[in-house]
N, C-alpha and C positions, 0 to 999 in steps of 0.2 A: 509444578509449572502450570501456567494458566494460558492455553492458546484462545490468544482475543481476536477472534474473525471480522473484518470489517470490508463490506462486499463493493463493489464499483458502482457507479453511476445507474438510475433505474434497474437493477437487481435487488435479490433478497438475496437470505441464507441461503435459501435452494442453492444458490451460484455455487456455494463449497459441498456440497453432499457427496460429490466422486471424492474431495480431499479427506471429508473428517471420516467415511469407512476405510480408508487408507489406513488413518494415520490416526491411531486411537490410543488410550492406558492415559492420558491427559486429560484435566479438566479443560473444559470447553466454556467460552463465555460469545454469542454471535451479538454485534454490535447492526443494528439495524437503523438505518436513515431515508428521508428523504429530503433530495435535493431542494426543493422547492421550499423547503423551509430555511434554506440559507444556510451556509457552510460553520460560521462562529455560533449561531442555535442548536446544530449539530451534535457541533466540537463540545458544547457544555450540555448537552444531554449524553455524551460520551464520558466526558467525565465524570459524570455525577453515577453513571453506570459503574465506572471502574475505582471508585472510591475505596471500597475495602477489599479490592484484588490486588495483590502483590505474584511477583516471580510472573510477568504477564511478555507471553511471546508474541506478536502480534503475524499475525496471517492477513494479510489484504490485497485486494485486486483494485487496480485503477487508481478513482480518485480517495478509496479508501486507503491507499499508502499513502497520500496527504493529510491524511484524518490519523494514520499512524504516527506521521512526523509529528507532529503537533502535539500530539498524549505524551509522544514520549519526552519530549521535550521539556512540557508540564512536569511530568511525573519522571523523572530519569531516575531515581533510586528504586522503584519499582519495574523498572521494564529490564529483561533480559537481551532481546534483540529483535530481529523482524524478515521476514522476509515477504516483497511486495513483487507483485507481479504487473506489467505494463504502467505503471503509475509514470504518468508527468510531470515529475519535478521542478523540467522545464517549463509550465503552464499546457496550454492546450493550444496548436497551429491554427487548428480548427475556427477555433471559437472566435478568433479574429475575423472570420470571415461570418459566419453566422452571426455573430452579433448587431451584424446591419441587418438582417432577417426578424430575427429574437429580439427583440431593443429589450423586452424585459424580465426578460429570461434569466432567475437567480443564478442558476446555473452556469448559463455562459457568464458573468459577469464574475463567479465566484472561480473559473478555470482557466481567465483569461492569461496571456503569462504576463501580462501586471497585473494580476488582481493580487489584492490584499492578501488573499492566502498564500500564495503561489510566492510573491515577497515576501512575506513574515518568512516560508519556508524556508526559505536561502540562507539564512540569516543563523538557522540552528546547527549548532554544532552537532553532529553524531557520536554519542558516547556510548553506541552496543554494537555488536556487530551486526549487520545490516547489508541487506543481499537485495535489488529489482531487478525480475525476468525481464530480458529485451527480448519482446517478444516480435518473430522476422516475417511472418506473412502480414499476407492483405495489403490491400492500397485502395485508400479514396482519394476520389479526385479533389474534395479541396484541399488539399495539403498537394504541394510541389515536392516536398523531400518524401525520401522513403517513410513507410509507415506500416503499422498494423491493421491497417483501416477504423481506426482511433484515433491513436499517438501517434508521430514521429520517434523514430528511431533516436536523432536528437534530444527529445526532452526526454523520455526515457534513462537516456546517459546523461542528461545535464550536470550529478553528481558525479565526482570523483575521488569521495569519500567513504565509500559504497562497495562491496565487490560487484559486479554486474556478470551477468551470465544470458549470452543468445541463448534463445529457445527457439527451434523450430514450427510456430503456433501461431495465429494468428490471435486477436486481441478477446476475445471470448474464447474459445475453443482451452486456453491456457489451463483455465479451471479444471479442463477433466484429460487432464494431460499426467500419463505419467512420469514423464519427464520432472516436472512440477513437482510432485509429490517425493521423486526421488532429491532434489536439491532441496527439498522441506525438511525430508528428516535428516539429510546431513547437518543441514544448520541448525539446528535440535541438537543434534546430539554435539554437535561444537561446542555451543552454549553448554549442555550437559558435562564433557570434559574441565569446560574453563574452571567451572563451581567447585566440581569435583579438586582441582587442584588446588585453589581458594583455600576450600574447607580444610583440605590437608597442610597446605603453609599453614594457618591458624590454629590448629588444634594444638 
C-alpha cells in the first residue's frame, strides 16, 4: 500500500510529520503544490506523479482532499480509499467574500463553491471507502455559520457518501492531533481487511 500525502492550502509536507512518525511500515509518496499555479495544473502535475503507483491510500488535509477526489476519480482502479481531513467539498464560505478583495486570486477563484473544481467534484461518484475530519473549533468572522476558522462545518459534510467523523480540533492543529492518527489507521487497516478477504474469495 502506498500512502499518497497531499497537504492544504499554503503548506508543505512538514504539515504531516506528527502523522507519518505515527503511522509508519508503508510506503510513502508526499504530493507537493502550489496554489498559485491553479488547481487543473496541479491535478496533472499530480498525476503524472502518480502514474506508476498503484494500491495508493490517500492522506490529505484541506484543499488537498479535492486534489484527492479528483486522482481518485481519474485513477479509481488504482486507489484503495482516503482519508481527508477538514476538506470543502462544499467549496469555500469564505472565499465568497474575499473574492471582492482578491479579484485575482487563482486560489480563491479555484475554492469558490462554483468554481470548476468544487463542481466537477460533486459530480464524482466514490468508489473506495472514504472518511473527512469535521473538524469543530475556531471561528472567523467571514463566514456566518459555524466553522474551523477555514471551513464551515457545512461544506465539510456537504458529502453524504462519505463516513464523517467530529473531531475536536480546529482547522490546522488537525495535523498533529492524535485523534487524527488514530481514525487513520483504522481506515488502513479496513481497507487492509477488505483485500485480505478479496484475496481469499479468489484464491
Amino acid at each position: 500500500m502506498h500512502l499518497v500525502y497531499i497537504h492544504g492550502n499554503g503548506q508543505s509536507s512538514e504539515s504531516f510529520n506528527f502523522i507519518r512518525t505515527e503511522i509508519t511500515c508503508y510506503r510513502e509518496l508526499v504530493l507537493e503544490y502550489d496554489s498559485t499555479n491553479g488547481f487543473y495544473n496541479n491535478y496533472q502535475a499530480m498525476q503524472a506523479q502518480l502514474e506508476d503507483v498503484d494500491d495508493i491510500f490517500f492522506i490529505a488535509h484541506s484543499l488537498g482532499g479535492i486534489y484527492a477526489l479528483h486522482l481518485a476519480n481519474a485513477i479509481p482502479n488504482r486507489v484503495l480509499g482516503a482519508v481527508t481531513m477538514s476538506t470543502p467539498y462544499g467549496g469555500s464560505e469564505a472565499a465568497e467574500f474575499v473574492k471582492y478583495i482578491l479579484p485575482f486570486s487563482q486560489l480563491i477563484r479555484d475554492i469558490q463553491p462554483k468554481s470548476a473544481p468544487i463542481l466537477q467534484a460533486k459530480t464524482f461518484h466514490i468508489a473506495h471507502p472514504w472518511t473527512n475530519m469535521v473538524t469543530l473549533k475556531g471561528q472567523s468572522p467571514l463566514m456566518v455559520t459555524p466553522n474551523d476558522g477555514v471551513v464551515t462545518f457545512d461544506s465539510m459534510r456537504h458529502r453524504q457518501d462519505m463516513r464523517l467523523i467530529d473531531v475536536e480540533s480546529n482547522h490546522y492543529e488537525v495535523t498533529q492531533s492524535h485523534k487524527a492518527v488514530e481514525i487513520i489507521r483504522q481506515a488502513i487497516e479496513e481497507v487492509r481487511q477488505d483485500r485480505a478477504r478479496d484475496i481469499s474469495v479468489y484464491a
